[in-house]
C-alpha positions as CSV (number, residue, x, y, z in Angstrom):
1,X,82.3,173.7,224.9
2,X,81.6,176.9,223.1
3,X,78.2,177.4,224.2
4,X,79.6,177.7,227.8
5,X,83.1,179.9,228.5
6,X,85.6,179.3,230.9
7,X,84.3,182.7,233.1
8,X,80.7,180.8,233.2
9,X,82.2,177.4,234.3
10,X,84.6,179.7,237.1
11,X,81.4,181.6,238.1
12,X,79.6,178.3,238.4
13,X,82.0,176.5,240.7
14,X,82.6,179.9,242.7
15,X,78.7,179.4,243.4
16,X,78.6,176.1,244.1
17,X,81.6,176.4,246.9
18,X,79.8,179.7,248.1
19,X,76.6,177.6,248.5
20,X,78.6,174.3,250.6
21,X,80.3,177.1,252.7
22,X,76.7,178.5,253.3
23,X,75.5,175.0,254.6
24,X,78.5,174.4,256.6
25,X,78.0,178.0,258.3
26,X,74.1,177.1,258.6
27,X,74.8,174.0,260.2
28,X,78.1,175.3,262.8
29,X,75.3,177.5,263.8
30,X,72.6,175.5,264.6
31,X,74.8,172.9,266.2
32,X,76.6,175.7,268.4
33,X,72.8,176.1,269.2
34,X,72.5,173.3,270.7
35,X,75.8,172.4,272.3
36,X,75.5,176.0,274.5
37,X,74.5,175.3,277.7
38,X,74.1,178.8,278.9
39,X,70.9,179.5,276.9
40,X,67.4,178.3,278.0
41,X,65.4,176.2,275.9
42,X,63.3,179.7,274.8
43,X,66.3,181.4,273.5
44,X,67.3,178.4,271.3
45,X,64.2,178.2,270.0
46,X,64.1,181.8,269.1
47,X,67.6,182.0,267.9
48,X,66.7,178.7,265.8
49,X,63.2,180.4,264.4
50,X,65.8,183.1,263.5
51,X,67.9,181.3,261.7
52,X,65.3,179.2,259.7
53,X,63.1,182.4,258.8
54,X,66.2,184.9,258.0
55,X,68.5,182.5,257.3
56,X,71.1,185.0,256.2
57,X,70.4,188.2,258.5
58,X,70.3,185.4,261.4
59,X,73.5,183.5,260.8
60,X,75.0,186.9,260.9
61,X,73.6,188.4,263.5
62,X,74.4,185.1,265.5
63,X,78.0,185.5,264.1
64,X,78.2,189.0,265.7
65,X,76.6,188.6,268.7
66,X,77.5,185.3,269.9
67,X,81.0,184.7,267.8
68,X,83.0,184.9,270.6
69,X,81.5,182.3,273.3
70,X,81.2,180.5,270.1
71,X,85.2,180.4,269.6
72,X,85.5,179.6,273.5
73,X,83.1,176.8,273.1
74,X,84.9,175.4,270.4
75,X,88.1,175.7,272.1
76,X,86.7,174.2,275.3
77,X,85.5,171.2,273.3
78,X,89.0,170.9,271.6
79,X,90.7,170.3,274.6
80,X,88.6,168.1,276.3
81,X,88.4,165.7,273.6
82,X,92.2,166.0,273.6
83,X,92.2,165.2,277.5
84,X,89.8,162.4,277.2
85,X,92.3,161.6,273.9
86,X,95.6,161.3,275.9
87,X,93.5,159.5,279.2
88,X,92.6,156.8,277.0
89,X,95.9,156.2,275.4
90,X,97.4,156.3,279.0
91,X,95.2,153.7,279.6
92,X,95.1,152.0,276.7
93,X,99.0,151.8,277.2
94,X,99.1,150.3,280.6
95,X,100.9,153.1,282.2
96,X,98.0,153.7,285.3
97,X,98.9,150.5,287.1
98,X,102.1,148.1,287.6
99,X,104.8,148.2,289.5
100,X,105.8,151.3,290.7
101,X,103.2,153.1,289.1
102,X,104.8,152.4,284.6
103,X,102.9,149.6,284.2
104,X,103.6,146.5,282.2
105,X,104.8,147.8,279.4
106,X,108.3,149.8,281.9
107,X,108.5,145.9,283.4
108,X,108.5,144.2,279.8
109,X,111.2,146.9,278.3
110,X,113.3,146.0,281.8
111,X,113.2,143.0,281.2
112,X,114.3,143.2,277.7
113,X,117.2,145.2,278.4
114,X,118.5,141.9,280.9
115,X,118.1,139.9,278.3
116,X,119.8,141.3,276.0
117,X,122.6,141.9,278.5
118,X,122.9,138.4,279.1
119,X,121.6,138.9,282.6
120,X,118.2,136.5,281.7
121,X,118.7,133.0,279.5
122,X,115.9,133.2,276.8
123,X,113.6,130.6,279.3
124,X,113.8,132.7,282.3
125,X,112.5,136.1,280.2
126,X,110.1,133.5,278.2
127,X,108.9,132.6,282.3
128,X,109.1,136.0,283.7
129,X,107.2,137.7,280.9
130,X,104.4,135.1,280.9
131,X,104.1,135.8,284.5
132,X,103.8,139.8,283.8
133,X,101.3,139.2,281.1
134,X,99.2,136.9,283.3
């Protein structure tokens, strides 16, 4: 371990995270490339020649001139995933249909509740979810 100091092995790992960051710029680039549907298929490909050649003047000069719609994208993406997200739990919950619009899952809790009041024997709650689950 003397032939290598602790500043060398820093200096290496500082590289070697400087390097992954690089890629994951490079490639946040190229994919916002692609995902922008405002550019023509010319201006990718000359924004992507850019980038390839010059990799570093061209990530930058993407960075400045197109940083912003880039963020909006992003965000735009962000929250429709998260509406497509919450739709399919909604769904996936039963809460679109049933009675009175709370689905199954409001009729099985009802029910519930009467049974534990004493309201439904354990047959007729046994019998009446059966028939909600059917």
């Amino acid at each position: 371990m003397d032939d290598y100091p602790l500043l060398n092995v820093f200096l290496t790992m500082l590289y070697l995270f400087l390097w992954v960051m690089w890629f994951f710029l490079l490639f946040k680039v190229i994919t916002d490339l692609f995902r922008d549907h405002s550019l023509n298929g010319w201006a990718k490909a000359g924004w992507l020649v850019l980038v390839i050649l010059l990799p570093y003047l061209g990530v930058l000069i993407y960075l400045i001139v197109r940083g912003r719609s880039m963020h909006e994208r992003d965000a735009q993406l962000a929250k429709d995933s998260e509406a497509a997200f919450r739709k399919y739990v909604q769904e996936a919950a039963g809460t679109q249909g049933g009675s009175g619009g709370n689905g199954h899952v409001t009729d099985l809790a009802k029910l519930a509740e009467l049974k534990d009041k004493g309201a439904l024997t354990p047959e007729e709650y046994d019998r009446a979810k059966a028939k909600l689950l059917a």
